[in-house]
LUMRO-589786 format. One line per 10 residues: number of its first residue (from 1); their letters; for each residue x, y, z of C-alpha. Coordinates in steps of 0.001 Angstrom, whole numbers, plus 500000, padded with zeros to 6 digits. Example, Ala and Ser with C-alpha at 12.3 -4.5 7.8 and 13.67 -1.06 7.14 Angstrom:
BEGIN
1 = as = 512300:495500:507800 | 513670:498940:507140;
//
This chain:
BEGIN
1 = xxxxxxxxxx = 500993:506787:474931 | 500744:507692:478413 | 500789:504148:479716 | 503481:501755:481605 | 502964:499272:479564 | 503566:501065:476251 | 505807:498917:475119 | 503872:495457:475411 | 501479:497460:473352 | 503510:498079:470951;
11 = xxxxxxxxxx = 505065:494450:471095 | 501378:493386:470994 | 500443:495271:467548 | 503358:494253:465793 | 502764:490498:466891 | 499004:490861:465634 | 500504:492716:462032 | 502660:489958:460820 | 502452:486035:459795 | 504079:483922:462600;
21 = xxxxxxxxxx = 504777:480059:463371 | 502506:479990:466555 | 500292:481551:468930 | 500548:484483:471492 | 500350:483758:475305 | 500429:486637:478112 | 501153:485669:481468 | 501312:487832:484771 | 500585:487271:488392 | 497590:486151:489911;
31 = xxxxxxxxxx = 494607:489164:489974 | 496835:491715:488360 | 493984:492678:485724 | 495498:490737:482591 | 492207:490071:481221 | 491044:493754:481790 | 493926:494441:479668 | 493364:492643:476999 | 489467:493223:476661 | 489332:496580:477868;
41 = xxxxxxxxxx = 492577:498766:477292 | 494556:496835:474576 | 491552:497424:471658 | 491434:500924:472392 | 495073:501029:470948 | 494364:498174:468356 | 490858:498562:465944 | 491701:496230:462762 | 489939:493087:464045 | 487248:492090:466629;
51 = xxxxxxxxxx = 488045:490973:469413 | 486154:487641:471315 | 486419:486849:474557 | 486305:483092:476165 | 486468:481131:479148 | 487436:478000:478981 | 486094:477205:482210 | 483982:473716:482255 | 485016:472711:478980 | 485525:468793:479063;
61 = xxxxxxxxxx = 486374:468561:475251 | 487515:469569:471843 | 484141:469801:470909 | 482783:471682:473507 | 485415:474765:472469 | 484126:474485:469289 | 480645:474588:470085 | 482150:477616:472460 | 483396:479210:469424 | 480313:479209:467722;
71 = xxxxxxxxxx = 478625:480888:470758 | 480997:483318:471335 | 481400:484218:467568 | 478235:483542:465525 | 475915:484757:467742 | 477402:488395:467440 | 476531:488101:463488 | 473867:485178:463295 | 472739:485872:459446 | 476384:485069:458711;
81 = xxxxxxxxxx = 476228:481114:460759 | 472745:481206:458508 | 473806:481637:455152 | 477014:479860:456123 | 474588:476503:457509 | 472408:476792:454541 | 475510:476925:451303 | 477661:474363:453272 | 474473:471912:454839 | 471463:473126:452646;
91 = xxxxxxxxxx = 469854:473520:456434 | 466760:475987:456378 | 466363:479598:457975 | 466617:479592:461424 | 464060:480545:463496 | 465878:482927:465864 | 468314:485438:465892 | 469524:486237:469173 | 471566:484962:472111 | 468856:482263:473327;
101 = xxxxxxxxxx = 469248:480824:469880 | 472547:478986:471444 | 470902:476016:472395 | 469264:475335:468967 | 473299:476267:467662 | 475180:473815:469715 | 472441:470929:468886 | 472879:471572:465492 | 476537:471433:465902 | 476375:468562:467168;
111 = xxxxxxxxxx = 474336:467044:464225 | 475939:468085:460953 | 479040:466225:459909 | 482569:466925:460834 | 483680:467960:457549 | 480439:470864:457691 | 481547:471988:461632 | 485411:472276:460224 | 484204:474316:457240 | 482266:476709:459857;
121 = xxxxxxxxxx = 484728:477005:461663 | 487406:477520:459108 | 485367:480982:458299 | 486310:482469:461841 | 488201:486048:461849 | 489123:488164:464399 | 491134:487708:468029 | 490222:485051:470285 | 490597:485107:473453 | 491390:482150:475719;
131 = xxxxxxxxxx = 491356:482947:479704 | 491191:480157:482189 | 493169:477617:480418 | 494942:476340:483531 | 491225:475227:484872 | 491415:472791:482258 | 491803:469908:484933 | 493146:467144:481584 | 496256:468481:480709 | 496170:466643:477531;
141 = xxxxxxxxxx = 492938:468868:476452 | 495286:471439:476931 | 497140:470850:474541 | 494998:469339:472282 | 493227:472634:472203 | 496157:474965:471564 | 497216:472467:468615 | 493678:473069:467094 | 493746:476962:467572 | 497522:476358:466203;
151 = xxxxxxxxxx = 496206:474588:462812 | 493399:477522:462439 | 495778:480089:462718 | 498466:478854:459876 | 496028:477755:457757 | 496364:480368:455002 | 492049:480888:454810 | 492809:482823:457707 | 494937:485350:457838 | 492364:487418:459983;
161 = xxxxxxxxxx = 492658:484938:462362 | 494274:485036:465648 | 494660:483748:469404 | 496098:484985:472277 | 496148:482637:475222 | 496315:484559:479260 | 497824:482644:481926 | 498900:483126:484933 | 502422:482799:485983 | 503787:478824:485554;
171 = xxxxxxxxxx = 505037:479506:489435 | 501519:480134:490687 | 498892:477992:487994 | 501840:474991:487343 | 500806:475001:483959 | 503138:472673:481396 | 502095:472939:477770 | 503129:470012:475869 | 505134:471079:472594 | 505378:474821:473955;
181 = xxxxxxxxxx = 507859:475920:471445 | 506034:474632:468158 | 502595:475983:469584 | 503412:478986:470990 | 505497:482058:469035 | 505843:484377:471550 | 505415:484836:475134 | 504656:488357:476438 | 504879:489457:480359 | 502338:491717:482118;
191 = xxxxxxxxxx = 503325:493853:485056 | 501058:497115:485756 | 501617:499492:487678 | 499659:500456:490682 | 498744:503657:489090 | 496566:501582:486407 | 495426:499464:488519 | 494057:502092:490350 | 492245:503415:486777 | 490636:500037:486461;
201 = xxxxxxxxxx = 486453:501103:486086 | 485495:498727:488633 | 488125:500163:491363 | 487420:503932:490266 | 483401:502964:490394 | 484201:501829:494215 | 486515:504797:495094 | 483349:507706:494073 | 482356:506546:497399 | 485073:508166:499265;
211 = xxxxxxxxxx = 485491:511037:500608 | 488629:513166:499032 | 491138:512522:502105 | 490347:508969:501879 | 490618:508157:498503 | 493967:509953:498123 | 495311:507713:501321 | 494063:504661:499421 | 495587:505466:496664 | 499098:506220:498187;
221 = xxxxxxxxxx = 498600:503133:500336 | 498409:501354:496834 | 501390:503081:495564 | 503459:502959:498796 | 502682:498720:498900 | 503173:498386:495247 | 499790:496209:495232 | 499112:495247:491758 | 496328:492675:492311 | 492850:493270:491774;
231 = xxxxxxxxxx = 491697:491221:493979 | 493262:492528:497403 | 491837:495536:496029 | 488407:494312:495546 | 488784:492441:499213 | 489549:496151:500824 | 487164:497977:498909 | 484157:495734:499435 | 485051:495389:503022 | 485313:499367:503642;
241 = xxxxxxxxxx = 482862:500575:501296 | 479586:499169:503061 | 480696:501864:505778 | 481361:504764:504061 | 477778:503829:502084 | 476109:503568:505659 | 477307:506738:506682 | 476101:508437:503671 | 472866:507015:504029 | 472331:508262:507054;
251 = xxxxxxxxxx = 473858:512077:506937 | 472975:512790:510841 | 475581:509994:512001 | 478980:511024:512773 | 482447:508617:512988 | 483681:507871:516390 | 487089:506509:514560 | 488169:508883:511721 | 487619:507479:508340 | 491022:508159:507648;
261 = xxxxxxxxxx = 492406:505974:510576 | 490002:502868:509874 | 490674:502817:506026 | 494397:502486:507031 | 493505:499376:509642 | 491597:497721:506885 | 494286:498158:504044 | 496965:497007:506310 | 494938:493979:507486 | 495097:492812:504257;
271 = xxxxxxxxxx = 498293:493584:502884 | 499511:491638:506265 | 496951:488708:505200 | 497934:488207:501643 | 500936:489891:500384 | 503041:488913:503708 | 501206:486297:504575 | 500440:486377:508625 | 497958:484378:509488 | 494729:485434:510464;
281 = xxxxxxxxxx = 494598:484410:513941 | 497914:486352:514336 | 496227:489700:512570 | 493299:489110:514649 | 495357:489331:518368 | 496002:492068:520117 | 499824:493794:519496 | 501355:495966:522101 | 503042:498711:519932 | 506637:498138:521966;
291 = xxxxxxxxxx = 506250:495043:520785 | 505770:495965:517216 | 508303:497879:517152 | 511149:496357:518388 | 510221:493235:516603 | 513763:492032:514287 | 511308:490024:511761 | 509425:492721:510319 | 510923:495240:508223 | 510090:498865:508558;
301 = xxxxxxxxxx = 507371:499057:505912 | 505542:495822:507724 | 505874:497514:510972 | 504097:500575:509350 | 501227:498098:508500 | 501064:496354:511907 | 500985:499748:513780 | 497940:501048:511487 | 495840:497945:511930 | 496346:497808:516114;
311 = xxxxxxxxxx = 495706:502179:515980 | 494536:501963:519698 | 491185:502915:518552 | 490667:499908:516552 | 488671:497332:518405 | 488941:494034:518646 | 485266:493226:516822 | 486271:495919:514440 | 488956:493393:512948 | 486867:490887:513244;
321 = xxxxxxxxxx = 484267:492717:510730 | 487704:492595:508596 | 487343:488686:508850 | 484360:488516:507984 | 483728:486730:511348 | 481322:489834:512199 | 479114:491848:510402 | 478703:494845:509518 | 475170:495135:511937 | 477412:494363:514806;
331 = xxxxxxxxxx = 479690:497203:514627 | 477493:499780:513397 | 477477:501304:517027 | 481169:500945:517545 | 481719:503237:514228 | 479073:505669:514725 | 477063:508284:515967 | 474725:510290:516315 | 476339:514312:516697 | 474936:516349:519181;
341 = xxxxxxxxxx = 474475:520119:519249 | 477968:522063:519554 | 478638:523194:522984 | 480224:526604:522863 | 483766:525061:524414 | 483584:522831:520776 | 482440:526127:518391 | 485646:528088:519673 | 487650:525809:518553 | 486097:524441:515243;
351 = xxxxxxxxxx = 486856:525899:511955 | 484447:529093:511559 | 483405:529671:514944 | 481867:533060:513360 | 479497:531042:511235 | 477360:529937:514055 | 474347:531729:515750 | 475839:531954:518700 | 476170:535021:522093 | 479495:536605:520878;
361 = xxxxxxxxxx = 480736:537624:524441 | 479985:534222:525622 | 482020:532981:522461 | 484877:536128:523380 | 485093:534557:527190 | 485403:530687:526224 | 488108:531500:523729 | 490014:533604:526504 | 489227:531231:528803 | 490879:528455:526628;
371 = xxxxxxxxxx = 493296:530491:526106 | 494339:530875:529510 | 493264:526759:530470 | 491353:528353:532955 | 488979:525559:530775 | 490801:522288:530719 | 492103:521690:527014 | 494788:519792:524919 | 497564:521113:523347 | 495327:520941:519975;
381 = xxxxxxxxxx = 492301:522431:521543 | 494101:525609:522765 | 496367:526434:520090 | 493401:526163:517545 | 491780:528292:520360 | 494750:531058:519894 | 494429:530681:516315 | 490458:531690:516193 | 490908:534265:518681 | 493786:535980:516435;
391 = xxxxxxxxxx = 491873:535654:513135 | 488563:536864:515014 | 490225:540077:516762 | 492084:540993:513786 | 489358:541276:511217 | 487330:542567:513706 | 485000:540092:514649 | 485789:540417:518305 | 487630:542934:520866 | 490839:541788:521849;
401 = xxxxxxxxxx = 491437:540963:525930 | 494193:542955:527370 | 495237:539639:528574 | 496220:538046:525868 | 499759:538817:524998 | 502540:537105:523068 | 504766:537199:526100 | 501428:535597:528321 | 500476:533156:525938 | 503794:531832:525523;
411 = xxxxxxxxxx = 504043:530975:529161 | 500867:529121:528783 | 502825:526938:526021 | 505014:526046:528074 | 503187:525025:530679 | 502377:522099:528239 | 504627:518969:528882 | 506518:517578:525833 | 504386:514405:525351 | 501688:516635:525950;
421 = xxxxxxxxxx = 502684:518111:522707 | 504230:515363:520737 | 500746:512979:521172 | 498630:515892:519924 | 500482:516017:516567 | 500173:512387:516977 | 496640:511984:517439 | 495783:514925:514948 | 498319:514113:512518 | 499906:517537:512604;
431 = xxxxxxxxxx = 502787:518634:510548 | 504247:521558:508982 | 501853:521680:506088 | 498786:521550:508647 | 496595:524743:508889 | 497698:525661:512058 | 500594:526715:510901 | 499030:529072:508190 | 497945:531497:510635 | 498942:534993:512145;
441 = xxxxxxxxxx = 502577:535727:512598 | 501648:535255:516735 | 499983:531093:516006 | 503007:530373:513269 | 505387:531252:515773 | 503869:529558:518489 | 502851:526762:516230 | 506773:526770:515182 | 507926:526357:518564 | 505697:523625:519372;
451 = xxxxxxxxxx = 506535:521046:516053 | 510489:521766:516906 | 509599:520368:520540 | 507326:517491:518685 | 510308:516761:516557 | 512548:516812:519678 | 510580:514681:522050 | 509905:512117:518702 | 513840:512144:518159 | 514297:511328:522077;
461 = xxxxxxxxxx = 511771:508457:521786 | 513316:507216:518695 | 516855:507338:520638 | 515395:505564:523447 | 514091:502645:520940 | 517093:502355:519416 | 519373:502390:523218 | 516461:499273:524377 | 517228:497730:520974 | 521062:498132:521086;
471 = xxxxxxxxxx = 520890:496577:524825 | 518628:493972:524611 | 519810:492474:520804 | 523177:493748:520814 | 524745:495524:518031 | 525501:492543:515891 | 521705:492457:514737 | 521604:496599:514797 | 520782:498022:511603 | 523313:501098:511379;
481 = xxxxxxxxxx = 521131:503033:508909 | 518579:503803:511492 | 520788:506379:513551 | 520081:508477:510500 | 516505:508831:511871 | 518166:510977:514658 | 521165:512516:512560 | 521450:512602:508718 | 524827:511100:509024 | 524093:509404:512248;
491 = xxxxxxxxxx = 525841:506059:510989 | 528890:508424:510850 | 529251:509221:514627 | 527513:506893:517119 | 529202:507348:520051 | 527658:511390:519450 | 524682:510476:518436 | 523627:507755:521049 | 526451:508988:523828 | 529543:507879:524574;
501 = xxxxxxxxxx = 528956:506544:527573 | 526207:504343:526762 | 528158:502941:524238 | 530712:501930:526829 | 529041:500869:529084 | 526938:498492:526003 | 530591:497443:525329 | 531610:496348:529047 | 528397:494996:530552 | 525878:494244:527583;
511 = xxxxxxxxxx = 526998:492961:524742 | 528456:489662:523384 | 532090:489046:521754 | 529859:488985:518545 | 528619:492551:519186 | 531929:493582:519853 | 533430:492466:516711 | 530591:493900:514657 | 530849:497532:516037 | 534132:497120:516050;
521 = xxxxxxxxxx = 534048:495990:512005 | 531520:498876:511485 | 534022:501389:513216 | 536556:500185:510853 | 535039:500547:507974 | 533518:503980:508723 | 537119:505209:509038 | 538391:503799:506029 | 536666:506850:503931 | 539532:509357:503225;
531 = xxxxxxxxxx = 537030:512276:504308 | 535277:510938:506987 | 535933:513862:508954 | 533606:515968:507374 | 530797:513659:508459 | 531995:512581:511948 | 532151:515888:513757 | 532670:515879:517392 | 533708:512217:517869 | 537230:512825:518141;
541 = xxxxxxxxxx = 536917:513323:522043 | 534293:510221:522294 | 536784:508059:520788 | 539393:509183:523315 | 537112:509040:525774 | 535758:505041:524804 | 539666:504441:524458 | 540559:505256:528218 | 537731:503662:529342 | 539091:499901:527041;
551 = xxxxxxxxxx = 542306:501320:528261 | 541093:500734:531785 | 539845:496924:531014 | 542673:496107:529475 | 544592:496610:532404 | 542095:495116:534956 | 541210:491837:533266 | 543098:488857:532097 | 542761:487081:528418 | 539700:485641:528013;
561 = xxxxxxxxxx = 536996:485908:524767 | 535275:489159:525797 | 539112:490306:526336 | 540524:489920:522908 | 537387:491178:521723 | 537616:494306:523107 | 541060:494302:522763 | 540386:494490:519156 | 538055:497152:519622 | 540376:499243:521257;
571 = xxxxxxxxxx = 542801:498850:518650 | 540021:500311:515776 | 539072:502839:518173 | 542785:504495:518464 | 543345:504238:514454 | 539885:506123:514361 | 541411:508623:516488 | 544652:509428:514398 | 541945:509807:510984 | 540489:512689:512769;
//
């Protein structure tokens, strides 16, 4: 059964197979698809009775669920409420044997005697059921309903008979049923996965409209946010799929923003809106990315979010069309437009520049010229340039230059300034996997060279986050695990991995006796692992270095807080020494 919930299944089906002393309730969160469940996956597993579906929305009394009953079940089979009207009333045909015939049903209800309705309704089989009990607004209805479905269900005429109740969780509906344990046999839980949520018809019907590369981001932004309620869903997809409907419509249009980069905006807008629950004024300001990022509150998967809705191409009306405080009219020409011809700069560096009718020595002397940024280009633009010219001269689509060497273009590389580099991978999402680097041997090399620099210069920015952090906050509020972003066993060696001196000089000017005594506790427990030596390579001369400089204090100053502090440090610092 290739299903998370396999086991409620099962639980389900052996609940449904055997006599019990009360009813079945399910309860889940809010939106997470419990009544999709029931009516839509559960009888695919489960075919010995019909299931009936409904809403107890709007009903005021006991008699209105009864008449509901007699909708919801009769109707499906109405020579069965005939001949059972005409043996138990001696009633004539009726008319009518369709849905519209409700009406004439429920008046007729109404009319025959008490002792008639209960004999009607004592002929029920099959599941019921109930949604929407906790819009009953009289709790007392409540329960008087439950103890009626209660005396249908152990009455022994109905052994086909059965009810199971969906709620939602007592923490979000506050629902209290009176006499819970004699009504109620078993309560069953429902958590899905993302995965099925994901499978849901309605969500699958939405995602068609996608393009591959999208729908595969929505889904792992699904998966990655755990987001297991249909109706964030339903908010993000009927927000985003107007757009991608638009542009489908109208085939000669073109996004200014990639798809890509706006789905990711709109999917973080609302998982900031509803599952961490920022305010939509404070979604809807502007957020400088420093700011975002050196922000204590958020963790690192909210600061993933924040950074993908404020992507510097995202507008400030385009989160407003989020809000639903603009439409869709007024940002149709932020979004769009319309493509123009290719230029022959843009051909030599799109995917098949061969494919186009096009002068091939005028295509030959852009590529060189490219190339040689003799044409001004990005980092992007000219190594896809390098790329096309390789594939063309080598099968033969174009003479090589004598100009173009490895030795020559390599000097061209690096003539390219790190950020340069690192904001092309940026902007273009490059990585190792990226087709760029499934070229000749002459662009993987090349290509090679340039993602080691990207990972350098992105390892030097994350440094320099970290040192602002670690001198504005102190280390007190420093979470240790993120020197592993620099070093896999970063949290092993600090003073290597964000230098020595720094660290000192932290220690002496910046931080507070509180900071003090933290690094100091973190240096102590770091060197209480027998083998720590393995991990902290190279520190032994940082520690003796640190030490002279405490050394040095400790001479020069007289007791005072920051004193014994460091003191203290210096103390840690010369027992980390001896364990290396």
């Amino acid at each position: 059964m290739k299903y998370s919930n396999s086991n409620l299944i099962i639980k389900i089906i052996h609940l449904l197979s055997q006599k019990r002393d009360g009813l079945i309730l399910l309860d889940g969160s809010w939106g997470t698809g419990k009544t999709h469940f029931i009516r839509k996956k559960f009888p695919k597993y489960y075919d010995k009775n019909i299931f009936y579906y409904i809403s107890l929305l709007g009903i005021k009394s006991l008699s209105d669920f009864k008449a509901k009953i007699i909708d919801c079940y009769y109707l499906q089979d109405i020579q069965t409420f005939k001949s059972g009207l005409e043996s138990l009333s001696g009633i004539g045909s009726i008319a009518s044997g369709s849905p519209a015939s409700a009406n004439i049903i429920n008046s007729m209800f109404n009319s025959i005697g008490a002792s008639v309705r209960e004999n009607i309704l004592s002929k029920l089989d099959g599941i019921f059921i109930l949604d929407d009990i906790e819009r009953i607004s009289e709790k007392s209805l409540v329960s008087e309903i439950l103890t009626y479905c209660h005396s249908l269900y152990m009455s022994e005429m109905n052994s086909n008979l059965d009810f199971i109740i969906i709620t939602n969780t007592s923490t979000e509906s506050g629902l209290k049923i009176e006499h819970k344990e004699k009504l109620i046999a078993e309560t069953l839980h429902y958590n899905p996965h993302p995965e099925e949520i994901l499978d849901i018809d309605i969500i699958n019907g939405k995602l068609s409209q996608f393009p591959q590369e999208d729908k595969i981001l929505f889904e792992d932004i699904v998966k990655n946010n755990n987001i297991v309620n249909i109706r964030i869903l339903m908010r993000i997809l009927d927000t985003v799929t107007p757009l991608y409907e638009y542009v489908k419509s109208y085939p000669h249009l073109s996004w200014r923003i990639p798809s890509t980069i706006l789905l990711n905006s709109i999917c973080s807008f609302f998982i900031l809106l509803f599952l961490h629950n920022h305010s939509l004024e404070d979604l809807l300001k502007d957020k400088d990315p420093t700011f975002l990022l050196n922000t204590e509150k958020s963790s690192d998967s909210e600061r993933v979010l924040w950074l993908a809705l404020n992507n510097y191409k995202i507008k400030p009306e385009i989160k407003r069309y989020y809000s639903g405080q603009a439409s869709l009219n007024d940002i149709l020409d932020v979004l769009f437009y319309e493509a123009k011809r290719l230029t022959m700069r843009e051909i030599a560096i799109s995917a098949r520049p061969e494919l186009h009718e096009i002068n091939e020595k005028e295509l030959s002397n852009t590529l060189v010229d490219l190339i040689c940024r003799k044409i001004d280009c990005n980092f992007y633009e000219w190594i896809k340039a390098f790329q096309n010219y390789e594939y063309l001269t080598t099968h033969k689509y174009l003479p090589k230059s004598p100009i173009i060497t490895l030795k020559f273009v390599t000097s061209i590389l690096n003539g390219f300034t790190d950020n340069e580099v690192a904001e092309c991978f940026e902007l273009y999402s490059l990585d190792r996997k990226n087709s760029l680097n499934s070229g000749f041997e002459d662009s993987k090399l090349l290509y090679s060279i340039s993602f080691y620099r990207y990972e350098s210069t992105i390892k030097m920015r994350e440094l320099n986050t970290i040192k602002l952090q670690l001198e504005l906050n102190g280390w007190a509020s420093f979470n240790a695990n993120q020197l592993t972003t620099l070093d896999p066993f970063g949290n092993y060696k600090p003073l290597e991995v964000l230098g020595v001196s720094f660290v000192t000089k932290c220690v002496l000017k910046n931080w507070a006796v509180n900071d003090i005594e933290q690094f100091s506790s973190f240096l102590r427990s770091n060197y209480q692992i027998s083998n720590i030596k393995q991990f902290a390579t190279n520190e032994k001369n940082k520690l003796i270095y640190l030490s002279q400089k405490l050394d040095i204090f400790c001479l020069s100053y007289k007791e005072s807080f920051k004193f014994g502090a460091i003191y203290d440090l210096n103390r840690t610092v010369k027992i980390a020494i001896n364990k290396l």
